[in-house]
N, C-alpha and C positions, 0 to 999 in steps of 0.2 A: 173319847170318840164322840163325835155329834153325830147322832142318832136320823136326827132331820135329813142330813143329807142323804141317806139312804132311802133308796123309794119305800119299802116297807114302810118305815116311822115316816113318811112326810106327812102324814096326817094327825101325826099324834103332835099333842103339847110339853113341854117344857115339866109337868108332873108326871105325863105317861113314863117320861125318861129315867126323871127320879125312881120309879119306882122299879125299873130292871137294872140299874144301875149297878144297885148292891148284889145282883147277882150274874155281872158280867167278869169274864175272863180274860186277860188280851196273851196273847201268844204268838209267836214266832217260828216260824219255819223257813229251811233253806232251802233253796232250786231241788226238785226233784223227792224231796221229804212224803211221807203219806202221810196224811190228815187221817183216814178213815178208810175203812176197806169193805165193799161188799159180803154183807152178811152181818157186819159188826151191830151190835145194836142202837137202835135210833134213839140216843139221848141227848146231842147236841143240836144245836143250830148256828150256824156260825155266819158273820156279818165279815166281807172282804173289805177292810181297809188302805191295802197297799200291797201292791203286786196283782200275779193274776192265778188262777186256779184254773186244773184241768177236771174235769169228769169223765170218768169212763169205765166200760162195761163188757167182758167178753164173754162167750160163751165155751163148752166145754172145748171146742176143736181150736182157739185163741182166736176168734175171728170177732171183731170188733163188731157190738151191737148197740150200744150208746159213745158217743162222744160230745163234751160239751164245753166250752171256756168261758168263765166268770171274772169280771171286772169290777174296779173297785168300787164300794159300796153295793155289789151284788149282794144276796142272802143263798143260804144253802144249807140241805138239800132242802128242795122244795115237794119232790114224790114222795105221797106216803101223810104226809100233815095231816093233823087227830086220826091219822087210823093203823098207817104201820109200824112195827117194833123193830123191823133191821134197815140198816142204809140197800141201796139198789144198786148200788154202781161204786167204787170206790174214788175218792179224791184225794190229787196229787199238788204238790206245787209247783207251778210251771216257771217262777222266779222267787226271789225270795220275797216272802208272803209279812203282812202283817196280820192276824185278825185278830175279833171280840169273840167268844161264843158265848149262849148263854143254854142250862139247862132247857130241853128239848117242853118236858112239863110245864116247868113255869113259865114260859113262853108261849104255849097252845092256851092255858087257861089264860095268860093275861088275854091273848085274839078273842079268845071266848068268851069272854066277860064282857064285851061291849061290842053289837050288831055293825058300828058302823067302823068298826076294826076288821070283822071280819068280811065286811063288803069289800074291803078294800085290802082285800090279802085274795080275795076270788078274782079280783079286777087283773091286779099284776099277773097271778095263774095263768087267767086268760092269757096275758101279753106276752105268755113265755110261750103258751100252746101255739099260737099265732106264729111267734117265731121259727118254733121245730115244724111246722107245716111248713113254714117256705123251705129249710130244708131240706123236707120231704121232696118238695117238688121240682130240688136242683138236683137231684140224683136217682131220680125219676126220668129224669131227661134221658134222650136214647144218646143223643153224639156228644161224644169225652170232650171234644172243645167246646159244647156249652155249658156243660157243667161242670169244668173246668172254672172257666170264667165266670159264671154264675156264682160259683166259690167265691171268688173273689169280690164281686158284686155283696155277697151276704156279709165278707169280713168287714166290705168299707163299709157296710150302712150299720153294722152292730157292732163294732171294734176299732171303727175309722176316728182319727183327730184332724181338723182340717188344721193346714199347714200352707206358708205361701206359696208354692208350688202343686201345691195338689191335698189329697188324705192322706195320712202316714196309718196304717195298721198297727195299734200299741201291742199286742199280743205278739213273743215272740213266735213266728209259726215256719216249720222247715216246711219244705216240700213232701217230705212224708205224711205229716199232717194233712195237710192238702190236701193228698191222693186218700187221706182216709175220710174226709169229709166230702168228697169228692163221688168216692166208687170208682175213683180210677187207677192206675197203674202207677207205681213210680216214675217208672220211664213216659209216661204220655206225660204227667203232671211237667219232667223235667223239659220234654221237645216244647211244649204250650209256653210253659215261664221263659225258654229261650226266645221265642216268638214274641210273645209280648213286649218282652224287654228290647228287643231288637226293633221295634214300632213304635218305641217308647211311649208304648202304655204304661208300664213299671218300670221301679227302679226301685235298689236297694241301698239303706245306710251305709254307713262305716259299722253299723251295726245289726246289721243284715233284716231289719225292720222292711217289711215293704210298703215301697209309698205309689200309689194311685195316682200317675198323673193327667191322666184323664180319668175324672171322677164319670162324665156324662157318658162317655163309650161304654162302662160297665152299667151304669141305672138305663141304658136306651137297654142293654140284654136283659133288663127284667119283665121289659115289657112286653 
């Protein structure tokens, strides 16, 4: 794996890498496999290679209180780093997955051992916190058709690949999902994704992928 490419290591050298090397694992999982489950203990950290990972979190009545989707060269978990002992949310594979992990230890002390390692492990932090605010504030919104679309808005600008026709959304994501990143209803999610696609805002693959074909209708609702 080249380590570079991943934001984490884009600051380290060509020896930083040497030296977690020897203590990397690469591993395989198939669609829908668990990686890790809430409560398990925090000894991994794992670097996403190929495919995509889900995070998620419920509470005792099964009512969904974290949800998150990571892409490739993402890292994880990132809650809890030098200070908690169990994972917070458990992860699933949402396709079939490639990744590395490496011991949770030896990877905190390597960040620790060098200031300008762990500036830049606070910096990406920040850019993750930044991210879950804005979907704080899409579901926050009072009317289901903007946050609705505002959904969609957050997938193209964090999961979008531009494409000649428009952004395709790499992450496979049903309608379900939607409504739970949303706060809204199956059935609203399903009348809206009718709407849309009948205005042809969206459209779907042969592979049920959605692609964004107007990218500026959904960034004019961010604003």
């Amino acid at each position: 794996m080249n380590l570079g490419q991943s934001q984490l290591f884009s600051l380290g050298d060509e020896e930083d890498f040497k030296s977690l090397e020897k203590h990397m694992y690469k591993r395989t999982y198939k669609k829908n496999q668990l990686l890790f489950t809430e409560g398990d203990p925090r000894d991994k950290i794992y670097f996403l290679l190929e495919g995509f990972v889900k995070l998620e979190r419920f509470n005792q009545e099964a009512t969904i209180l974290y949800l998150d989707y990571l892409k490739p060269n993402d890292f994880f978990p990132y809650r809890g780093m030098f200070t908690d002992e169990y994972y917070h949310f458990s992860a699933y594979a949402l396709t079939d997955i490639v990744v590395y992990y490496i011991p949770m230890t030896i990877f905190e002390n390597f960040i620790l051992s060098d200031k300008s390692r762990l500036f830049h492990v606070v910096k990406i932090l920040t850019g993750i916190m930044e991210q879950h605010e804005k979907r704080i504030e899409i579901i926050t919104t009072n009317y289901v058709k903007d946050r609705i679309e505002l959904t969609f808005a957050y997938l193209m600008i964090y999961y979008g690949t531009k494409i000649q026709n428009g952004i395709i959304i790499d992450i496979p994501i049903p309608q379900t999902e939607i409504a739970k990143l949303s706060g809204a209803s199956r059935e609203s999610v399903s009348h809206i994704f009718k709407e849309l696609k009948e205005d042809k805002l969206i459209s779907q693959n042969d592979n049920k992928q959605i692609i964004i074909n107007q990218p500026d209708y959904f960034l004019n609702r961010l604003k």
